[in-house]
mmCIF file of the N, C-alpha and C atoms, coordinates in Angstrom:
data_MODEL
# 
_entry.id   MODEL 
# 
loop_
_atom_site.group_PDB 
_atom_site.id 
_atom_site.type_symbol 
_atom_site.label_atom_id 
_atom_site.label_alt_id 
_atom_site.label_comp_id 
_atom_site.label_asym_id 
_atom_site.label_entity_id 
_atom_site.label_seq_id 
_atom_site.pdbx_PDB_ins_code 
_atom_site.Cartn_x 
_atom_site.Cartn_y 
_atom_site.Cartn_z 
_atom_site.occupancy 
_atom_site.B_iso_or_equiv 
_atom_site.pdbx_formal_charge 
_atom_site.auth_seq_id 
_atom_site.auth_comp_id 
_atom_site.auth_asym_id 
_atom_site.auth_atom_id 
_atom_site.pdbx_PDB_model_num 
ATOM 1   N N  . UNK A 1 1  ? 114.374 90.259 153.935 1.00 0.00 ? 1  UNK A N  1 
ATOM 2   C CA . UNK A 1 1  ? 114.573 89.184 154.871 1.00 0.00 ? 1  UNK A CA 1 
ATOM 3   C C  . UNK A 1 1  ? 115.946 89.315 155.527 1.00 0.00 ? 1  UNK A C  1 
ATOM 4   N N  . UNK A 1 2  ? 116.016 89.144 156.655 1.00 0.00 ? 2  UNK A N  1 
ATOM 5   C CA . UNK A 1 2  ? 117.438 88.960 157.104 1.00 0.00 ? 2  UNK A CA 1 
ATOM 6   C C  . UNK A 1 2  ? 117.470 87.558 157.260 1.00 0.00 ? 2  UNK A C  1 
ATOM 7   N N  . UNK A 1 3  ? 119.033 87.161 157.666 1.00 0.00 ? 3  UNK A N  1 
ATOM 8   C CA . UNK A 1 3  ? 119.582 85.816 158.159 1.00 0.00 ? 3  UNK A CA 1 
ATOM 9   C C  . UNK A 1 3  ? 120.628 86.234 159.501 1.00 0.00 ? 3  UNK A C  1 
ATOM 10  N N  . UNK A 1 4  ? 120.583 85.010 160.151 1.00 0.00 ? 4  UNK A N  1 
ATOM 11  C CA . UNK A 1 4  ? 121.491 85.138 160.992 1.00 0.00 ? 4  UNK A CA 1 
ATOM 12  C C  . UNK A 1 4  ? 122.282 83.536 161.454 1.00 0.00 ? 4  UNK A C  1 
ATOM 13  N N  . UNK A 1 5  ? 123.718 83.015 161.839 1.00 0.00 ? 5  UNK A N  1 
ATOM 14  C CA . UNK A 1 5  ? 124.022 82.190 162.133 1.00 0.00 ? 5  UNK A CA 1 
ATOM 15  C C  . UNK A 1 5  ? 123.846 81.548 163.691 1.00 0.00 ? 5  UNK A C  1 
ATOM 16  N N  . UNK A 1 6  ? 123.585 80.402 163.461 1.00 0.00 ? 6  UNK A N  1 
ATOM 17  C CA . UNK A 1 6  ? 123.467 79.926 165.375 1.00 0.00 ? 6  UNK A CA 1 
ATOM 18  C C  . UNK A 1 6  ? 123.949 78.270 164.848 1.00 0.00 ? 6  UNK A C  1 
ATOM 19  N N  . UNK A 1 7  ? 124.706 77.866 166.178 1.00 0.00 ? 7  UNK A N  1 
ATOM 20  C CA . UNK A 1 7  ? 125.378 76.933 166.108 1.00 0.00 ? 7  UNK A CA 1 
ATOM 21  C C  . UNK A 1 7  ? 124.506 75.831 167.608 1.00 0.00 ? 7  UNK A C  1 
ATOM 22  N N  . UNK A 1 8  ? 124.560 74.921 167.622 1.00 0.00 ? 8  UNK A N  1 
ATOM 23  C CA . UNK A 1 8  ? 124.577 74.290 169.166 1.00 0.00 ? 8  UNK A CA 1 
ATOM 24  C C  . UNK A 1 8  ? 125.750 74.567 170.102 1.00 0.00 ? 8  UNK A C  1 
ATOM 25  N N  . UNK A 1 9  ? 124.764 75.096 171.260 1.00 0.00 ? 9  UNK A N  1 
ATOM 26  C CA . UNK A 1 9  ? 125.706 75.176 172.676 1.00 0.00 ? 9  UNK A CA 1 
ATOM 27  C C  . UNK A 1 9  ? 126.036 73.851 173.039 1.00 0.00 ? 9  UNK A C  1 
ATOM 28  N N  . UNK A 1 10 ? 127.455 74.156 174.193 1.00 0.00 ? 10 UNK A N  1 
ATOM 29  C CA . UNK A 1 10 ? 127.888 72.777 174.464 1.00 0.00 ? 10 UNK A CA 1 
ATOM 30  C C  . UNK A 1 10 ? 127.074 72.657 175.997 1.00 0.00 ? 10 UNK A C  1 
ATOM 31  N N  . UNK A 1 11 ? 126.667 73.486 177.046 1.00 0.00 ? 11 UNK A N  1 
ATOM 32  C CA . UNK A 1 11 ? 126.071 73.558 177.670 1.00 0.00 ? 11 UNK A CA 1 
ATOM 33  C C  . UNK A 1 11 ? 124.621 74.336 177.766 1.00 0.00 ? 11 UNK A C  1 
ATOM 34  N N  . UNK A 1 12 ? 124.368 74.555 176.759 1.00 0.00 ? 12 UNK A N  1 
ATOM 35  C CA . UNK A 1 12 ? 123.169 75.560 176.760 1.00 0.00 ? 12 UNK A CA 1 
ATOM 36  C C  . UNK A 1 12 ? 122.449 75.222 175.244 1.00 0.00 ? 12 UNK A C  1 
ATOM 37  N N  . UNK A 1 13 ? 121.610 75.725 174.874 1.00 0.00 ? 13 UNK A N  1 
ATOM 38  C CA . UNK A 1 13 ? 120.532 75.566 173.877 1.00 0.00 ? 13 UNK A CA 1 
ATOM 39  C C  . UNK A 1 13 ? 121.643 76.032 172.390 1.00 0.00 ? 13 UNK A C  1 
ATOM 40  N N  . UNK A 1 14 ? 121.087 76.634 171.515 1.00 0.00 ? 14 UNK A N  1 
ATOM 41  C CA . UNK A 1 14 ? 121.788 77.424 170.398 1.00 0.00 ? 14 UNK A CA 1 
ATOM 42  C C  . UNK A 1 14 ? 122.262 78.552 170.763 1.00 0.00 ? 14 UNK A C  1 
ATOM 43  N N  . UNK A 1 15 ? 123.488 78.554 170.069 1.00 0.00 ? 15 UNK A N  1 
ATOM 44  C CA . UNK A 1 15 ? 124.090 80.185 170.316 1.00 0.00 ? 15 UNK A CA 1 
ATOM 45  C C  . UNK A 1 15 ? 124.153 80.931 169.453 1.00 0.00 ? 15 UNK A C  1 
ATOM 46  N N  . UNK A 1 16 ? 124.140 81.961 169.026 1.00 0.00 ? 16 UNK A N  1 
ATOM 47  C CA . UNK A 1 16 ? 124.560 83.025 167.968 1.00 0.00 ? 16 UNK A CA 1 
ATOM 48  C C  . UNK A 1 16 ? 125.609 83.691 167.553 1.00 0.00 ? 16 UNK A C  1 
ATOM 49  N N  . UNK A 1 17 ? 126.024 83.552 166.322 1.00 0.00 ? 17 UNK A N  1 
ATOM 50  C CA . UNK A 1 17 ? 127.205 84.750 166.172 1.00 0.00 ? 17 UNK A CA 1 
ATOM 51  C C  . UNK A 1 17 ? 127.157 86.050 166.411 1.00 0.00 ? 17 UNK A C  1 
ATOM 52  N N  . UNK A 1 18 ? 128.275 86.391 166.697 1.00 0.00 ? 18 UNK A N  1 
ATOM 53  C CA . UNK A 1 18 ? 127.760 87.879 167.568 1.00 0.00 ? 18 UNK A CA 1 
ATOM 54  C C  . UNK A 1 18 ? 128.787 88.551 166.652 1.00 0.00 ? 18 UNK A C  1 
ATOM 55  N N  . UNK A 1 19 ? 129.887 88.433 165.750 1.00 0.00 ? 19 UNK A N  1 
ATOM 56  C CA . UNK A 1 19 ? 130.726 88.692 165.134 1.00 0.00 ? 19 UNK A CA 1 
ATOM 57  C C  . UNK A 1 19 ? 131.736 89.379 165.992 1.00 0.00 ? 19 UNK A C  1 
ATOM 58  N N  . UNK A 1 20 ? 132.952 89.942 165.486 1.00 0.00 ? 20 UNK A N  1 
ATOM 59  C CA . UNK A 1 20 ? 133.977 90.124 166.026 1.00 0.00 ? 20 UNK A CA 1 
ATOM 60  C C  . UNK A 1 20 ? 134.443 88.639 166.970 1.00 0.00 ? 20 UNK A C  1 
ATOM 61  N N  . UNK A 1 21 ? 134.418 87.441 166.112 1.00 0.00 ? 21 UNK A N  1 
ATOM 62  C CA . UNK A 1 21 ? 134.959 86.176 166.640 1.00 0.00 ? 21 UNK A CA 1 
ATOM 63  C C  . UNK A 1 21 ? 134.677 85.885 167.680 1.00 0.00 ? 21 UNK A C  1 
ATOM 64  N N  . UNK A 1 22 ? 132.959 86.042 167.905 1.00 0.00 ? 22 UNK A N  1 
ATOM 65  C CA . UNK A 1 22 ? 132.239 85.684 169.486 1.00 0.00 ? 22 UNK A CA 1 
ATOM 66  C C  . UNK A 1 22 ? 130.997 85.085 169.293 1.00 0.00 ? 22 UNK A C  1 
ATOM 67  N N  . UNK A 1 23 ? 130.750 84.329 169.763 1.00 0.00 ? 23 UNK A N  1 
ATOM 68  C CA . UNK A 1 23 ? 128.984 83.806 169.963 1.00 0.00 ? 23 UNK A CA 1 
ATOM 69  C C  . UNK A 1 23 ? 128.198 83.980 171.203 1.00 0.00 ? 23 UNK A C  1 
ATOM 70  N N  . UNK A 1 24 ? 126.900 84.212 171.161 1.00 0.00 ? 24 UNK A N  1 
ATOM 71  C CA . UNK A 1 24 ? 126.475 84.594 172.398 1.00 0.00 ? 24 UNK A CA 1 
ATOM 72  C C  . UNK A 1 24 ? 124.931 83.640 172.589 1.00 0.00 ? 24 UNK A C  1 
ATOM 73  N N  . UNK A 1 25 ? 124.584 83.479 173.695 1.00 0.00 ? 25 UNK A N  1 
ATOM 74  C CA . UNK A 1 25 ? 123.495 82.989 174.295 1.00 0.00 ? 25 UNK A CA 1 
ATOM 75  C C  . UNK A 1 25 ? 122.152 83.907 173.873 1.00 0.00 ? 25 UNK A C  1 
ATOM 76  N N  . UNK A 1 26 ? 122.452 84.947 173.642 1.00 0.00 ? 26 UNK A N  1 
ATOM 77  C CA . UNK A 1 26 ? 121.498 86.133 173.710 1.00 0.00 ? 26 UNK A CA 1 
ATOM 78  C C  . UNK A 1 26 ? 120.856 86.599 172.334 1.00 0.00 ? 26 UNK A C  1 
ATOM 79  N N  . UNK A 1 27 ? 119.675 86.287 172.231 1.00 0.00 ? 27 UNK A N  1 
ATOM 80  C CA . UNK A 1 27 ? 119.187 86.086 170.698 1.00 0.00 ? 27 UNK A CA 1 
ATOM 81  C C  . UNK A 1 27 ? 119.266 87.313 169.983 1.00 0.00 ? 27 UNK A C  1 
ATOM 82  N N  . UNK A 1 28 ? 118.881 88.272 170.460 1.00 0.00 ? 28 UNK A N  1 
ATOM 83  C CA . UNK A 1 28 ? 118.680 89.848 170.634 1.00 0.00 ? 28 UNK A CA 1 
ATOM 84  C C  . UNK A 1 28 ? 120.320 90.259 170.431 1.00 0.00 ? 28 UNK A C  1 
ATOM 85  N N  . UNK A 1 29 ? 120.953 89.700 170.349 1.00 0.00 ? 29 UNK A N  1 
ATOM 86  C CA . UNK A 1 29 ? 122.429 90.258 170.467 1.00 0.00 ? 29 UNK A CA 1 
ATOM 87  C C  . UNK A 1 29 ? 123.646 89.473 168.879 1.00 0.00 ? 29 UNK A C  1 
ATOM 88  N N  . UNK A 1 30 ? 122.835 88.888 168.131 1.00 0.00 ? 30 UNK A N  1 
ATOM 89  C CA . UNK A 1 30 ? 123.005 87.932 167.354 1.00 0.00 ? 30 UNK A CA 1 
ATOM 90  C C  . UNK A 1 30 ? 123.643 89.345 166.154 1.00 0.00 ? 30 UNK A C  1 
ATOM 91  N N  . UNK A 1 31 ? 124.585 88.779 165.369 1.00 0.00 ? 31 UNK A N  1 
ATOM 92  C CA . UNK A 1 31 ? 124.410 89.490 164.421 1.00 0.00 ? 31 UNK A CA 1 
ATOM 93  C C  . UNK A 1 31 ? 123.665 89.222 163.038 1.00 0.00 ? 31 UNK A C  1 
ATOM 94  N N  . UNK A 1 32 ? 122.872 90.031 162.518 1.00 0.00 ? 32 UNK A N  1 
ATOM 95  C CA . UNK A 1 32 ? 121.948 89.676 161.432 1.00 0.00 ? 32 UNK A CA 1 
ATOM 96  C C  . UNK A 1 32 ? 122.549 90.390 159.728 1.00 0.00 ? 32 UNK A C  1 
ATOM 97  N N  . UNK A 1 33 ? 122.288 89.613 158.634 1.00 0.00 ? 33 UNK A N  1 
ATOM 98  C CA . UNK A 1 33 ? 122.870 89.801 157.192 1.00 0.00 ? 33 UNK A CA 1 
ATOM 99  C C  . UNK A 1 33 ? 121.568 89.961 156.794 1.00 0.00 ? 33 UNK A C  1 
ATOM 100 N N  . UNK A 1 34 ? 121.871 90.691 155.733 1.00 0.00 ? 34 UNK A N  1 
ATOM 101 C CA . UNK A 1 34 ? 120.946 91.520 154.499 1.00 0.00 ? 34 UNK A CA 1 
ATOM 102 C C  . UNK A 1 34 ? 120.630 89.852 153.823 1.00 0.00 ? 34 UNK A C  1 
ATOM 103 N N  . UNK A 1 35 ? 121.964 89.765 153.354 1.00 0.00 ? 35 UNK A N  1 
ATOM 104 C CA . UNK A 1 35 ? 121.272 88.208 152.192 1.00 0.00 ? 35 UNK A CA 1 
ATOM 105 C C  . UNK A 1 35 ? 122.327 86.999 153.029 1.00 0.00 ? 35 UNK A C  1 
ATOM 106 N N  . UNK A 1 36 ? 121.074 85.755 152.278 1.00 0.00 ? 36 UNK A N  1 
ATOM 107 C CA . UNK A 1 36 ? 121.575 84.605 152.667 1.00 0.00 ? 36 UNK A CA 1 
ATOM 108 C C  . UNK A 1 36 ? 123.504 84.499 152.058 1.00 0.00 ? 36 UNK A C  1 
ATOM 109 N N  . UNK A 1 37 ? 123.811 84.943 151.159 1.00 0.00 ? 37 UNK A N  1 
ATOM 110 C CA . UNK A 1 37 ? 125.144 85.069 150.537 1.00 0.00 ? 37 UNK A CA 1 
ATOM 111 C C  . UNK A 1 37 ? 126.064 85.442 151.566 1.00 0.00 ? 37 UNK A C  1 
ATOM 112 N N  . UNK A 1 38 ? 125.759 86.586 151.901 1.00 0.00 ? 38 UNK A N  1 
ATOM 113 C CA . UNK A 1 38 ? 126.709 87.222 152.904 1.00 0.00 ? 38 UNK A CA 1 
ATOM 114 C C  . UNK A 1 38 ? 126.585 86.524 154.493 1.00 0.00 ? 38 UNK A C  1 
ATOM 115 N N  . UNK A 1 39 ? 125.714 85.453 154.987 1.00 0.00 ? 39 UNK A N  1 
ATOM 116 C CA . UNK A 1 39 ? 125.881 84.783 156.300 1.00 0.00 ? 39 UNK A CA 1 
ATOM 117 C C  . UNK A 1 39 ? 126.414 83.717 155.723 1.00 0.00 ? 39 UNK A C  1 
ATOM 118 N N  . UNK A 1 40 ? 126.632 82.756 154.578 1.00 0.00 ? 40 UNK A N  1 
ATOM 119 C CA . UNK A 1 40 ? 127.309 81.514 154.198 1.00 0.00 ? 40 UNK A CA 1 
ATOM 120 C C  . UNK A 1 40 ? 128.945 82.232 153.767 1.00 0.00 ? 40 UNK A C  1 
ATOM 121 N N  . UNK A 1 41 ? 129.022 83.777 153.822 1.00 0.00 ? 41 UNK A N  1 
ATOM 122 C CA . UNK A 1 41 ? 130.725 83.703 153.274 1.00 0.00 ? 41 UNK A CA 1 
ATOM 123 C C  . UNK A 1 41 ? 131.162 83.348 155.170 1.00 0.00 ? 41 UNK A C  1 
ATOM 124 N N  . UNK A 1 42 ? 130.180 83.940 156.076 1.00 0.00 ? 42 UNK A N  1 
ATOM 125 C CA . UNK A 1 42 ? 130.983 83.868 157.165 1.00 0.00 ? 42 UNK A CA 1 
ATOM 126 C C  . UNK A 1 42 ? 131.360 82.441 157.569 1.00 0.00 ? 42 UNK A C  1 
ATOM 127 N N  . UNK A 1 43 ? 129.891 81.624 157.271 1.00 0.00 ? 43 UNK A N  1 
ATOM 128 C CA . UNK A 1 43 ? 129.602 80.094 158.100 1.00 0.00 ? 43 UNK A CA 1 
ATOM 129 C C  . UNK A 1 43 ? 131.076 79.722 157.483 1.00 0.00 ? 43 UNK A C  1 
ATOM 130 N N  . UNK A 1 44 ? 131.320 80.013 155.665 1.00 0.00 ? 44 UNK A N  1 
ATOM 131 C CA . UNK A 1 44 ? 132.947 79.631 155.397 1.00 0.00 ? 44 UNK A CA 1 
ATOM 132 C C  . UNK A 1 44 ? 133.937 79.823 155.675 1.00 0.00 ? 44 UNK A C  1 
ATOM 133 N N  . UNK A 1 45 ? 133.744 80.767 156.751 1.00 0.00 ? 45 UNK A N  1 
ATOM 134 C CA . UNK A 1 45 ? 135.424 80.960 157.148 1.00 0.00 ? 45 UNK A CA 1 
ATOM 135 C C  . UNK A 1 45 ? 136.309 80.081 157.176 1.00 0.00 ? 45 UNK A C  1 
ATOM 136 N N  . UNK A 1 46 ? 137.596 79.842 156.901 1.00 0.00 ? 46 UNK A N  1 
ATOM 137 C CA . UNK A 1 46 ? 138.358 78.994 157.206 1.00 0.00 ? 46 UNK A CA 1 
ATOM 138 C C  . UNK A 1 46 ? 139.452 79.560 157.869 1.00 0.00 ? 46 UNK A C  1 
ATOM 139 N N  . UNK A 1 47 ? 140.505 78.800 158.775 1.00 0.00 ? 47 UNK A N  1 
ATOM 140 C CA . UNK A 1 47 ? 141.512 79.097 159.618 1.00 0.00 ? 47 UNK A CA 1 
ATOM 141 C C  . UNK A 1 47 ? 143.012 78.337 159.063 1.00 0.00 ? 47 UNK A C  1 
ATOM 142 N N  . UNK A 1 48 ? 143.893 79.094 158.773 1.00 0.00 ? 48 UNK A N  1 
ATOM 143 C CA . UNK A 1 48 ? 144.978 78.417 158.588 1.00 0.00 ? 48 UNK A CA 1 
ATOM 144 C C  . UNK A 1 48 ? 146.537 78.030 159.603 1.00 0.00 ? 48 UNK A C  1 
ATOM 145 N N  . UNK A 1 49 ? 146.691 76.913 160.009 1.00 0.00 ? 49 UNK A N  1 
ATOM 146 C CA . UNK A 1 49 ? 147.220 76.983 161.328 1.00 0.00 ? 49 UNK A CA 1 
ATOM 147 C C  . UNK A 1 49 ? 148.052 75.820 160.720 1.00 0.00 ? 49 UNK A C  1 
ATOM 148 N N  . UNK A 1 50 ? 149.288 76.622 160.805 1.00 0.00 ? 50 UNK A N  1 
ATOM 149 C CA . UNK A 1 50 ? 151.277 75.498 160.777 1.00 0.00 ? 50 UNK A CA 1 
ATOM 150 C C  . UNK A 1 50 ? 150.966 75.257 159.489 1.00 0.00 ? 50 UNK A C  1 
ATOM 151 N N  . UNK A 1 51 ? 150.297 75.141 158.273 1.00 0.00 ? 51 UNK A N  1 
ATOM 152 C CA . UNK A 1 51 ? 150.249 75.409 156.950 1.00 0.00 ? 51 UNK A CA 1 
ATOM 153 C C  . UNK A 1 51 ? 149.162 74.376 156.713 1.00 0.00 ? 51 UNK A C  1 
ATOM 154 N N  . UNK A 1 52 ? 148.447 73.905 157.646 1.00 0.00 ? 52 UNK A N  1 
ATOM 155 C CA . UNK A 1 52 ? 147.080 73.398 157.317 1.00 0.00 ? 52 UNK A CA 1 
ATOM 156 C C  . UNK A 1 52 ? 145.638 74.241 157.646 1.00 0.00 ? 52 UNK A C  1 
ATOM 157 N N  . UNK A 1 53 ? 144.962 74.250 156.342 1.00 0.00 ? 53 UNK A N  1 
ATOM 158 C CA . UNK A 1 53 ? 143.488 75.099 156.369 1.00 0.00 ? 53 UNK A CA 1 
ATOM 159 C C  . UNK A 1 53 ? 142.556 74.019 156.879 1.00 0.00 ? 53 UNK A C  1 
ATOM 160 N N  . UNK A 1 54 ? 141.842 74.957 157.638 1.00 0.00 ? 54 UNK A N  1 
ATOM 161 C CA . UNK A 1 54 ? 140.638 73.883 158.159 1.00 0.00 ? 54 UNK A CA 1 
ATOM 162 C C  . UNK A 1 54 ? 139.583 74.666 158.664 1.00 0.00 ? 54 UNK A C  1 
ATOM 163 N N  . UNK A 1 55 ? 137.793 74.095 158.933 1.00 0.00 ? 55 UNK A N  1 
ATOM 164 C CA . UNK A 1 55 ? 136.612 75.102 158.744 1.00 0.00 ? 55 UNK A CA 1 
ATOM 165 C C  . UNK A 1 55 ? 136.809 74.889 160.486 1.00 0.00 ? 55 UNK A C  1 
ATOM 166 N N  . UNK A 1 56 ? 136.979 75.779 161.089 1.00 0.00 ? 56 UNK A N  1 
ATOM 167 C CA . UNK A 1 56 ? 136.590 75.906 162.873 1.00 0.00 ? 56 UNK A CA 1 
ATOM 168 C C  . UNK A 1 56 ? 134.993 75.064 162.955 1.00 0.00 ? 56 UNK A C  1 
ATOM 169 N N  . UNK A 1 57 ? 135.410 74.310 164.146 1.00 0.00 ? 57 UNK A N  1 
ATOM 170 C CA . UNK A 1 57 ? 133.808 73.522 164.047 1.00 0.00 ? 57 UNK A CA 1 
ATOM 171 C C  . UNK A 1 57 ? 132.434 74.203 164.211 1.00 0.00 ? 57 UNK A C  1 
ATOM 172 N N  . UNK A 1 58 ? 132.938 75.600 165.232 1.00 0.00 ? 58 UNK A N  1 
ATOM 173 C CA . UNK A 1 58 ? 131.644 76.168 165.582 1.00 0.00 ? 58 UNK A CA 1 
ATOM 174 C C  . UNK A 1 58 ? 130.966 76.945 163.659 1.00 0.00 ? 58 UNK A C  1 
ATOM 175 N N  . UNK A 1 59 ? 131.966 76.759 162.890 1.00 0.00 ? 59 UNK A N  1 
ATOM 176 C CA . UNK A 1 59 ? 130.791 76.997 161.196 1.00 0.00 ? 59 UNK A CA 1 
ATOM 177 C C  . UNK A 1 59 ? 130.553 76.633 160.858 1.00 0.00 ? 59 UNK A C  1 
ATOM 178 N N  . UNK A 1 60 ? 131.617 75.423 160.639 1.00 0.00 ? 60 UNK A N  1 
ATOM 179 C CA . UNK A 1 60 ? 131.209 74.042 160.329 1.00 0.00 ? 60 UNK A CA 1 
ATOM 180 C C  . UNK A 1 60 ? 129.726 73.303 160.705 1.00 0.00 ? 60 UNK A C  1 
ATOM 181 N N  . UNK A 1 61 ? 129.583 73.470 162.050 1.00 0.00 ? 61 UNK A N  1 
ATOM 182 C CA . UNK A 1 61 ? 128.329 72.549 162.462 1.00 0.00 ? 61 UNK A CA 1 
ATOM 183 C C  . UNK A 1 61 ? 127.248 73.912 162.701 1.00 0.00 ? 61 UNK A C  1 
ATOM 184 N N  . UNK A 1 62 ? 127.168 75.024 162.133 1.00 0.00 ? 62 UNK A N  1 
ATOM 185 C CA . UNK A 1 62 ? 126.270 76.203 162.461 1.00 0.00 ? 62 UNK A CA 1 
ATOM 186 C C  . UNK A 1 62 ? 125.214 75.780 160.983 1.00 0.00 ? 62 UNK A C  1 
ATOM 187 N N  . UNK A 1 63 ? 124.444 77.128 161.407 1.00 0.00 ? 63 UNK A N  1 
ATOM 188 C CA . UNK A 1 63 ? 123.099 76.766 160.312 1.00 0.00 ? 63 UNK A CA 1 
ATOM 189 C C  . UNK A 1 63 ? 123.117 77.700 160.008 1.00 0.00 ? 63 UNK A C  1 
ATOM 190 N N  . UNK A 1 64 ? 122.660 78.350 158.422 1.00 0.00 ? 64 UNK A N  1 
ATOM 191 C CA . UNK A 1 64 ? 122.197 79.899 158.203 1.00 0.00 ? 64 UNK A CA 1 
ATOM 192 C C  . UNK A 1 64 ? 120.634 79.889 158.694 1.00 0.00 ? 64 UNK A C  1 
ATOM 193 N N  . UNK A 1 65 ? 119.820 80.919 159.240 1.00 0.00 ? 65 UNK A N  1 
ATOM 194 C CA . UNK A 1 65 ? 118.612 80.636 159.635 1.00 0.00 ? 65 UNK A CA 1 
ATOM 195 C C  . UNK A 1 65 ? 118.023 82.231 158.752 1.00 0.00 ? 65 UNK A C  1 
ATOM 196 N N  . UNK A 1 66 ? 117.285 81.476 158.471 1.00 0.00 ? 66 UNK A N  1 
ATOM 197 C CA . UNK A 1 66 ? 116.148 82.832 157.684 1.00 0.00 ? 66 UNK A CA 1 
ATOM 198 C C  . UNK A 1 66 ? 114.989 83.318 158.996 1.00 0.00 ? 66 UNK A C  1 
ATOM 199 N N  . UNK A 1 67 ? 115.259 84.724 158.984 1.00 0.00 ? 67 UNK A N  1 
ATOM 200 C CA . UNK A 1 67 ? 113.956 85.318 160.060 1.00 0.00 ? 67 UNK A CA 1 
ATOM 201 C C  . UNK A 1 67 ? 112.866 85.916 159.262 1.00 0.00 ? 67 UNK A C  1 
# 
């Protein structure tokens, strides 16, 4: 099975992670994980900014999706 992450667009339908810190419109262009494990370490990313950690919203509000 693969997985892949998609979040809601702010003007458009769902978007996809495309990795290398990009999301795209383009389903076909999505990046896809072997196991559900390895798309929830990404959805966790966290960002640390002036010495506060916090989850970026676009992982925060994303979904892991099973294909």
């Amino acid at each position: 099975m693969a997985y892949h992450l998609k979040t809601p667009g702010k003007l458009v339908g769902d978007v996809y992670w495309k990795g290398d810190n990009t999301w795209t419109e383009t389903y076909d262009d999505r990046k896809q994980f072997s196991s559900r494990s390895a798309a929830n370490a990404v959805k966790a990313t966290t960002t640390t900014l002036n010495g506060v950690t916090y989850q970026p919203k676009w992982f925060s509000n994303s979904t892991v999706v099973e294909e």
